[in-house]
C-alpha positions as CSV (number, residue, x, y, z in Angstrom):
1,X,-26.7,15.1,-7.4
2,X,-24.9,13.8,-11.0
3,X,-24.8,10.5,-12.4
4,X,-21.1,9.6,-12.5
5,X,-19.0,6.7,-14.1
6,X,-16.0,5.5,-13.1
7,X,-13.8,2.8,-14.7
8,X,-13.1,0.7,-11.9
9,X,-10.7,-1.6,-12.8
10,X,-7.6,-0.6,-10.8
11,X,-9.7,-1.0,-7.4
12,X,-9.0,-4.5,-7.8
13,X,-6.5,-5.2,-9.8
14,X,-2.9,-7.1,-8.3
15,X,0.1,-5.9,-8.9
16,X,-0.4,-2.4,-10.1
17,X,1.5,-0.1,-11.5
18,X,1.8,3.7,-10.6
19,X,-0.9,5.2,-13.0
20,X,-3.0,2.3,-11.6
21,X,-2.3,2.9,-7.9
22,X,-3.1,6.4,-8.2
23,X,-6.7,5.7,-9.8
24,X,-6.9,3.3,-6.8
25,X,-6.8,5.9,-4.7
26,X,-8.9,8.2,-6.6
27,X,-11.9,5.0,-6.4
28,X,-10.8,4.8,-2.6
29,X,-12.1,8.6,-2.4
30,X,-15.4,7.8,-4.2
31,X,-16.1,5.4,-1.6
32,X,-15.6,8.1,0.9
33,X,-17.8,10.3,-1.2
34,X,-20.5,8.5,-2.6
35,X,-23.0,10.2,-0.8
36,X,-22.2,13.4,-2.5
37,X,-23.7,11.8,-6.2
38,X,-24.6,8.4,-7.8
39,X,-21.6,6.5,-8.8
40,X,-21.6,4.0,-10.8
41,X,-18.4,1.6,-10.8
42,X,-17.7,-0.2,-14.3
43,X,-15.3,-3.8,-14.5
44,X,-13.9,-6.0,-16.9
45,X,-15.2,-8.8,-14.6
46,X,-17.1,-9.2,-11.1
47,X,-15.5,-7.8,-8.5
48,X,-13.9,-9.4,-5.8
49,X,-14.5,-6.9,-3.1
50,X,-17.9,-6.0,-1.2
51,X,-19.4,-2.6,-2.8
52,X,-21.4,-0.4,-0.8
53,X,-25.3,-1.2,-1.4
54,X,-25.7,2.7,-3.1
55,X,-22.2,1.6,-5.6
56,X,-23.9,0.4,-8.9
57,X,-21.7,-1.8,-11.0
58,X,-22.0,-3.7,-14.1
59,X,-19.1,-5.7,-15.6
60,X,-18.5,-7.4,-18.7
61,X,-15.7,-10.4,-19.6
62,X,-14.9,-10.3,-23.3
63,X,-13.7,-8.4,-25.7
64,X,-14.4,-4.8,-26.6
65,X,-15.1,-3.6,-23.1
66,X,-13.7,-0.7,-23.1
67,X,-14.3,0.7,-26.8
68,X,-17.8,-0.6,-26.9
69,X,-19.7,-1.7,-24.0
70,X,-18.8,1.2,-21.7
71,X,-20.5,3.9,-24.2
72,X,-23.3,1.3,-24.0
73,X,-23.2,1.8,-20.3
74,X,-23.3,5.3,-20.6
75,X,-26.5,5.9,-22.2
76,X,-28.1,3.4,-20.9
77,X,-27.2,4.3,-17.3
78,X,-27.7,8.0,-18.2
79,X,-24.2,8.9,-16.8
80,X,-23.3,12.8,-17.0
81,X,-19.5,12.3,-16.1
82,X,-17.4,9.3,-16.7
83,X,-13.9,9.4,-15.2
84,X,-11.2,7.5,-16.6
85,X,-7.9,6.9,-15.0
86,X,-5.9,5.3,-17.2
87,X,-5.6,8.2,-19.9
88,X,-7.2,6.2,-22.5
89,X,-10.9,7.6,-23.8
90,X,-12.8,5.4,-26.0
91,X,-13.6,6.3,-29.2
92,X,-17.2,6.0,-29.0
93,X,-17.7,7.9,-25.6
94,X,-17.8,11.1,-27.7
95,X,-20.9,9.7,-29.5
96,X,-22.8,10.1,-25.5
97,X,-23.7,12.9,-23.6
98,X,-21.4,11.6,-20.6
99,X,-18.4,14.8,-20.1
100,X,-15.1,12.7,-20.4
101,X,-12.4,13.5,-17.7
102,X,-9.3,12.0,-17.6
103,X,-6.6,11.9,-15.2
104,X,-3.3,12.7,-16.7
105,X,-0.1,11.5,-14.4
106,X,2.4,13.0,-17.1
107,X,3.2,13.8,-20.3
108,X,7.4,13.6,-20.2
109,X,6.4,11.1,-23.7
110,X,6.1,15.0,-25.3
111,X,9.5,15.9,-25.0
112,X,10.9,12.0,-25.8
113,X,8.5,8.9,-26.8
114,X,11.9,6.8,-26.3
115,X,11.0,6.8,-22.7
116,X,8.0,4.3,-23.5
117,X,8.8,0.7,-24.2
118,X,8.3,0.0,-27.4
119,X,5.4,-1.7,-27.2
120,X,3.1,0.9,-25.9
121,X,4.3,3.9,-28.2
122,X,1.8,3.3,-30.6
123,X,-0.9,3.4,-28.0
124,X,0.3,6.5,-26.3
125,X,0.5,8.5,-29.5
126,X,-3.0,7.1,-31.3
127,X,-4.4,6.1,-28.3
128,X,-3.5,8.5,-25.3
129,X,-2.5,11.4,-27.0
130,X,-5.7,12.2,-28.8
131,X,-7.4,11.3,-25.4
132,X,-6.0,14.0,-23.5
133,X,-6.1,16.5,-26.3
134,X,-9.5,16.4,-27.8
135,X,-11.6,12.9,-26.5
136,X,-12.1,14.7,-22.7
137,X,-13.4,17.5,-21.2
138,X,-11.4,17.8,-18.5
139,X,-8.1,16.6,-17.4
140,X,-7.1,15.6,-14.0
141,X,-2.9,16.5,-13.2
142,X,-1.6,15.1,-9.9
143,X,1.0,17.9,-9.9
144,X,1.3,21.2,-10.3
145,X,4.1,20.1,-12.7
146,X,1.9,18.0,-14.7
147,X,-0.8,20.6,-14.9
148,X,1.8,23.0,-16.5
149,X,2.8,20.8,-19.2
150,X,-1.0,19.9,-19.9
151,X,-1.2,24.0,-20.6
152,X,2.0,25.2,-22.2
153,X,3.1,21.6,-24.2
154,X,-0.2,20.1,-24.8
155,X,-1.7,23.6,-25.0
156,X,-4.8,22.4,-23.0
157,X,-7.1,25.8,-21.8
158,X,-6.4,26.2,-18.5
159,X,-10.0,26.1,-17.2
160,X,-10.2,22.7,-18.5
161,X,-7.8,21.0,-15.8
162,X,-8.0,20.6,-12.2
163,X,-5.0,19.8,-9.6
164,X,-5.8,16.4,-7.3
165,X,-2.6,15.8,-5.5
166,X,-2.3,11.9,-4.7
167,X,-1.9,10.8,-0.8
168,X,-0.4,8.6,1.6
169,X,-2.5,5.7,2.7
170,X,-2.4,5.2,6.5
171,X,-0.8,1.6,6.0
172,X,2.6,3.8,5.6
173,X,4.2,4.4,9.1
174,X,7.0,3.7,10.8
175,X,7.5,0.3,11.5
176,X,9.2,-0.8,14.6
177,X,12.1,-3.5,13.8
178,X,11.5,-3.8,10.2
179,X,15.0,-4.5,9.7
180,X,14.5,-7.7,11.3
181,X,11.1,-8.5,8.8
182,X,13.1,-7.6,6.0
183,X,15.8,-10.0,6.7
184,X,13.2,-13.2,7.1
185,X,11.4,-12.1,3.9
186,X,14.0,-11.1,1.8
187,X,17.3,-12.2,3.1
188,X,18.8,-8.8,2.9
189,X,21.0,-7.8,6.0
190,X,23.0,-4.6,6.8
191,X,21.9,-1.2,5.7
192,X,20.8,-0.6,2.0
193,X,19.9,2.0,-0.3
194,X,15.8,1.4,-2.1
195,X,14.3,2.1,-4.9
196,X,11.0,1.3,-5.7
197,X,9.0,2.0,-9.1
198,X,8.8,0.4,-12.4
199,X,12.3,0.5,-13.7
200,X,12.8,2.8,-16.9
201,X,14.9,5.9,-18.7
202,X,13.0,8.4,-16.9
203,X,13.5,6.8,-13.2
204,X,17.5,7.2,-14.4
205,X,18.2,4.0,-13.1
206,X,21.4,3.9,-14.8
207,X,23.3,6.8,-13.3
208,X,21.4,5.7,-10.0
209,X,23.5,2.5,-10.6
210,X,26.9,4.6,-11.6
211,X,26.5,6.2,-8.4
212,X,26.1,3.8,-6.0
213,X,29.1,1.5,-7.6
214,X,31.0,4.9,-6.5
215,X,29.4,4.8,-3.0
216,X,30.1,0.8,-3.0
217,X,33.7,2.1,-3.4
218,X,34.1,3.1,0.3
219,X,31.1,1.5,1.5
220,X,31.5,-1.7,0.1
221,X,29.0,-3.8,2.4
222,X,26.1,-1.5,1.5
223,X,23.3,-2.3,-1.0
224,X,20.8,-1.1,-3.2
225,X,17.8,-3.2,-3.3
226,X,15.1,-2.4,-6.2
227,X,11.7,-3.4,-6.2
228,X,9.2,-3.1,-9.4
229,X,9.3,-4.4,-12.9
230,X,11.9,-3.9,-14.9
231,X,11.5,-2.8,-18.5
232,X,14.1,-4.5,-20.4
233,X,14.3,-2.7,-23.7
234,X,16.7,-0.5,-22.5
235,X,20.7,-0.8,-21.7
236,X,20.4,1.0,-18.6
237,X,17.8,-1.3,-17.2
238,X,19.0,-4.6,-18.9
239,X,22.0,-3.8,-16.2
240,X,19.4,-4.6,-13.3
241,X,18.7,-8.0,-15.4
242,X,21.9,-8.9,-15.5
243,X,23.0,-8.3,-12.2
244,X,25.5,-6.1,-10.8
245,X,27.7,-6.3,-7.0
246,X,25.4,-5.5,-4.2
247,X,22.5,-4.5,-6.4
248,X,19.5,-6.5,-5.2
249,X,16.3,-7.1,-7.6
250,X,13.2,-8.3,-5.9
251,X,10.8,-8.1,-8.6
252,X,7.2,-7.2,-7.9
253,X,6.8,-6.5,-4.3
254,X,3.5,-6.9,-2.5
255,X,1.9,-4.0,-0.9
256,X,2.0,-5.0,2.5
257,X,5.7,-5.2,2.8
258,X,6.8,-1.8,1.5
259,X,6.3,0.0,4.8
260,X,9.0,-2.6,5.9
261,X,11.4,-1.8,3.0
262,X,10.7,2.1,3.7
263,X,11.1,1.3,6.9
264,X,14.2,-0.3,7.0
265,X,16.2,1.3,4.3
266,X,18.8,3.7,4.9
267,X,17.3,6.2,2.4
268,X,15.1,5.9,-0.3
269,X,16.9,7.4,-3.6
270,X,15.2,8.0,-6.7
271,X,16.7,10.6,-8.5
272,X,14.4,10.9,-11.8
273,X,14.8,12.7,-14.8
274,X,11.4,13.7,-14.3
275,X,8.0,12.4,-12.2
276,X,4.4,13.4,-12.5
277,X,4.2,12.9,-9.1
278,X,6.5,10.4,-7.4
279,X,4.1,8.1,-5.1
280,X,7.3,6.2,-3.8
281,X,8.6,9.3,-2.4
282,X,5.5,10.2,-0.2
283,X,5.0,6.5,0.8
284,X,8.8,6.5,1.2
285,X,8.6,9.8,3.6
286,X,5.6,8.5,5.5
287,X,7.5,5.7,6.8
288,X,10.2,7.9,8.1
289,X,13.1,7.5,5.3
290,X,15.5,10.0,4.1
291,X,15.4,10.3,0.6
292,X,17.3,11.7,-2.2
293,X,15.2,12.8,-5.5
294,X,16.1,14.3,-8.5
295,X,15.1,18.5,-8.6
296,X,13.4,17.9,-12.0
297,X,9.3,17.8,-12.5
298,X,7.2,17.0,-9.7
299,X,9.9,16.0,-7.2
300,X,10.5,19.1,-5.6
301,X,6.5,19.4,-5.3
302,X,6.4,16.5,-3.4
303,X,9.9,16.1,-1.4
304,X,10.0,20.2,-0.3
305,X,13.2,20.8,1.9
306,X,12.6,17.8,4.0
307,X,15.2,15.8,1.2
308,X,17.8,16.1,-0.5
309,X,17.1,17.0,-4.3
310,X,19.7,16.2,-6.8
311,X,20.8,17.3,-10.1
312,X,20.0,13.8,-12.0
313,X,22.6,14.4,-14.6
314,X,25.5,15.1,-12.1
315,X,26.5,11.0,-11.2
316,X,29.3,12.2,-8.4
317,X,26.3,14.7,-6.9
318,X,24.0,11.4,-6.6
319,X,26.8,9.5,-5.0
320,X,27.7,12.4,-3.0
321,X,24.1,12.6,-1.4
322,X,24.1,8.7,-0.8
323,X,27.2,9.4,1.0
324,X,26.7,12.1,3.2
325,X,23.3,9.8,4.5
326,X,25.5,6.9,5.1
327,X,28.1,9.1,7.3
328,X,26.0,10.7,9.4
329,X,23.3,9.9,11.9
330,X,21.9,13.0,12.8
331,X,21.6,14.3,9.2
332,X,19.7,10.6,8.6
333,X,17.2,11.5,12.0
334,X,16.8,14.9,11.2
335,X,15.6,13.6,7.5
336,X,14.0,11.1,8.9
337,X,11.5,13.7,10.9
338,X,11.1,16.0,8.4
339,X,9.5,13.6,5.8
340,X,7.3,12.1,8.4
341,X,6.1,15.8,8.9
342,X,6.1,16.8,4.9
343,X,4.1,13.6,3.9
344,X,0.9,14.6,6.3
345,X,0.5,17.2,4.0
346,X,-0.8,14.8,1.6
347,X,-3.3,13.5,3.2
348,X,-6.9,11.9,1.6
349,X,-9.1,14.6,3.5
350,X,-7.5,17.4,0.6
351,X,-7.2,15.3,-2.1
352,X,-11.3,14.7,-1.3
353,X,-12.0,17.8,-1.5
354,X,-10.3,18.9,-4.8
355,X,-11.0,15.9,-6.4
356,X,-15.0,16.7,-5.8
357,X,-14.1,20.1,-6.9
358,X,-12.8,18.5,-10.3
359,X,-15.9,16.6,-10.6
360,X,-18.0,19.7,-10.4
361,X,-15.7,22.0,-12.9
362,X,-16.3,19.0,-15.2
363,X,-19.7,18.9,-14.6
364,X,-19.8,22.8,-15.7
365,X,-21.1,23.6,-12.1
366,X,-17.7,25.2,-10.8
């Protein structure tokens, strides 16, 4: 039995973004698992949420909790392996015996840093990169995409990261006349493309948009409805700010009502220039939609032959997938079937198991 740290932020943090909601799901494990060790969960504040009596917690409200009070924590807890999910490894935490792992989502910023507002690029490359690279003993990928890019562009030994595949929370299932929900909430009414995610270059939201203006061509009471925060330092996503026919923002979206979006939506279409994983894709599949993906990074990890992968460069091959949903029914229920059946898959029983086995080829014990 280890003495194991987790930065536990995310479990209760609102309004999360993808990173975030796949650390949420990596705490939801722990919970599953504590058992197996002694975890100790670490906040910025007191949680909100009941813990288990064997969870111990501390939290601290102020300034420097991260880059100084969590190597406190360390040594004074006697932790052997801290996880952190956000990518970021204080400074410090190399000055304690704790072994760092991280969980890396992606590292598409390698190839171009333009795809990170402009904000956060001085974090990712003084902050993140030298996390990854030499602050952490071993790195988490949620892909088998992601865990390639960690070896061959990061140049990370391969013995030093582990695959733990994300999975689809039970909430996402069909749901029976979501259509109707979706129209008292929302106000949205005859069928309509989704996307969900935080809008940005690599999510290709503006060919997605090129695309469906052809598709609103001869479908012209069709929509595309996109949920998430848009990034507005971009031309492509000031489009989404500014408003274009048939093109519906909703902002933020709580949890509880994507099933009914997924649910409701003609097919979900997110044709990336490149994903770490994609957890809007399995959620999307769960709930029974057809869906339309782009054939670059993880996409074709998680999507398989039950969608229809895209070339995201070819704007008339996005258009033409959008299409061919809209104009047939049984290409829309066979789709439908096959992501409910690809998305068991992922499930939280496997991503369990080889996130313990992570935890023990960090620990030096695999």
């Amino acid at each position: 039995m280890a003495r194991i740290a987790v930065d536990a932020r995310p479990l209760v943090k609102g309004g999360r973004t993808g990173v975030e909601n796949v650390s949420h799901q990596f705490l939801n494990l722990i919970l599953r698992a504590r058992l197996e060790h002694q975890w100790y969960f670490y906040f910025a504040e007191p949680p909100s949420i009941d813990l288990p009596p064997e969870i111990r917690w501390r939290s601290y409200r102020g300034k420097g909790w991260l880059r100084l009070v969590v190597p406190i924590w360390l040594l004074v807890d006697r932790i052997q392996l801290v996880h952190f999910g956000i990518a970021y490894v204080p400074p410090l935490a190399r000055f304690t015996p704790s072994k760092v792992a991280v969980t890396a989502c992606d590292v598409m910023w390698l190839d171009d840093i333009s795809i990170i507002d402009p904000p956060s690029r001085k974090f990712i490359l003084k902050g993140v990169l030298p996390s990854l690279k030499y602050r952490s003993d071993h790195l988490i990928a949620i892909s088998k995409a992601t865990k390639s890019d960690l070896i061959c562009k990061l140049g990370v030994p391969s013995e030093r990261v582990s695959l733990v595949y994300p999975y689809v929370p039970e909430r996402f299932k069909p749901i029976q006349n979501a259509g109707d929900a979706v129209r008292q909430l929302y106000g949205i009414d005859g069928r309509f493309f989704l996307f969900v995610g935080v809008a940005k270059p690599n999510k290709n939201i503006g060919r997605l948009l090129d695309a469906f203006s052809l598709v609103r061509a001869s479908h012209p009471d069709t929509k595309l409805v996109i949920a998430g925060f848009v990034m507005p330092f971009w031309e492509e996503t000031q489009r989404i700010l500014r408003g274009e026919p048939n093109v519906i923002w909703l902002r933020y979206v709580p949890d509880d009502h994507l099933p009914l979006l997924y649910s409701a939506c003609v097919a979900f279409v997110s044709p990336a220039l490149n994903e770490g994983f994609g957890l809007p894709l399995l959620e999307a599949m769960a709930c029974g939609a057809p869906v339309i993906a782009g054939n670059a990074g993880a996409q074709p990890e998680v999507v398989g032959d039950a969608g229809l992968l895209v070339d995201p460069f070819d704007v008339d091959g996005i258009a033409d997938a959008m299409k061919a949903i809209l104009g047939d029914a049984s290409l829309r229920s066979r789709m439908s079937a096959g992501s409910i059946e690809r998305s068991h898959m992922f499930n939280a029983e496997r991503s369990l198991e080889q996130l313990l086995l992570a935890y023990e080829r960090a620990l030096g014990k695999g």
